[in-house]
C-alpha positions as CSV (number, residue, x, y, z in Angstrom):
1,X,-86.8,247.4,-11.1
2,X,-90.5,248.1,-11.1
3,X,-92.6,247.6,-7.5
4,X,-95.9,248.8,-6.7
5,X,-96.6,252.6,-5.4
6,X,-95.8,253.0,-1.7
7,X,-97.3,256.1,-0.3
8,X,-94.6,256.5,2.3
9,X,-91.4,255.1,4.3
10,X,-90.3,254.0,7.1
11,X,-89.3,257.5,8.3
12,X,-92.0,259.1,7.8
13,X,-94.2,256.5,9.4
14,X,-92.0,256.7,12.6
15,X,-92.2,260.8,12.7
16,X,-95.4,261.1,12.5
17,X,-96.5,258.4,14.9
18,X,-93.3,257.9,17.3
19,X,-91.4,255.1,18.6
20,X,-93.1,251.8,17.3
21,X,-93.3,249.7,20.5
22,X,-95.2,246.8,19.4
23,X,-92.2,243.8,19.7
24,X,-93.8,241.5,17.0
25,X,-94.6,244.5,14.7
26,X,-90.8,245.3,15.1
27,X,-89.5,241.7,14.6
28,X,-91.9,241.4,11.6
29,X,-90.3,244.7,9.9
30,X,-87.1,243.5,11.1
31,X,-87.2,240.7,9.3
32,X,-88.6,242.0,6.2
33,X,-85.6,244.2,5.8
34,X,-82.9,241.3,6.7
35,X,-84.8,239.3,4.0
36,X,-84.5,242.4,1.3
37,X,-80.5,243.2,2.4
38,X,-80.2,239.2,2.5
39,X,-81.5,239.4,-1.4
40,X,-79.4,242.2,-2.6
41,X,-76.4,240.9,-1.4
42,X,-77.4,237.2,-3.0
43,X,-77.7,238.8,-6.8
44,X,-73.7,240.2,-6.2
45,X,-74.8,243.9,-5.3
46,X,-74.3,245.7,-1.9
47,X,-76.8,248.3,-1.1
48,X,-74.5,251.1,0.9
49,X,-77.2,253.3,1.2
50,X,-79.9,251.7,3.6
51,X,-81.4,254.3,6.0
52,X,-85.4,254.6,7.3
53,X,-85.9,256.9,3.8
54,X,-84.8,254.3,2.0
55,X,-87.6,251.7,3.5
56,X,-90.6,252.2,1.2
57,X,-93.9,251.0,3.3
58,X,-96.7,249.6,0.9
59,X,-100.7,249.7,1.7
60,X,-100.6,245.9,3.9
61,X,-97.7,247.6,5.8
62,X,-94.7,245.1,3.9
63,X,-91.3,246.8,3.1
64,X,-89.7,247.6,-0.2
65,X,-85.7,248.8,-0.1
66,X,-85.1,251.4,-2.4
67,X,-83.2,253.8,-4.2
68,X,-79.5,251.8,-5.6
69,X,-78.2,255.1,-6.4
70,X,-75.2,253.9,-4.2
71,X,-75.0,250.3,-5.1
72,X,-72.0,248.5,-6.0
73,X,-71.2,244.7,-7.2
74,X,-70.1,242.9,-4.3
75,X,-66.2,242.0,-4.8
76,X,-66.1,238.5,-3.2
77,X,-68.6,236.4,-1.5
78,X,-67.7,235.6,2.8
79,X,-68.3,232.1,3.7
80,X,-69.5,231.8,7.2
């Protein structure tokens, strides 16, 4: 998997500058994630390993999950 260079993540971002409070900023990051976990699990893999570290935060402020080191094939799919 190749992605751009992020300069930071998600955990870092919310140490240095606390507690993001903005509601749409939230929902928008929020969303971004559910749409990454949502992608992982679609190509048969789960992810086991998702924590702030792990949220990669490019230049425009869009997320990248990372690090698969703990990635396994999903065993069956769950119809809802």
């Amino acid at each position: 998997m190749i992605t751009e260079l992020c300069l930071t993540d998600l955990f870092e971002v919310i140490s240095i500058g606390g507690a993001i409070s903005d509601l749409e900023l939230l929902r928008a990051l929020f969303s971004q994630i559910v749409t990454a976990v949502a992608a992982t699990h679609d190509s048969g893999l789960c992810h086991l390993d998702i924590k702030l570290e792990n949220v990669l935060v490019a230049k425009d402020f869009s997320l990248r999950l990372c690090d698969y080191g703990f990635a396994r094939l999903a065993d069956k799919q769950i119809e809802v």
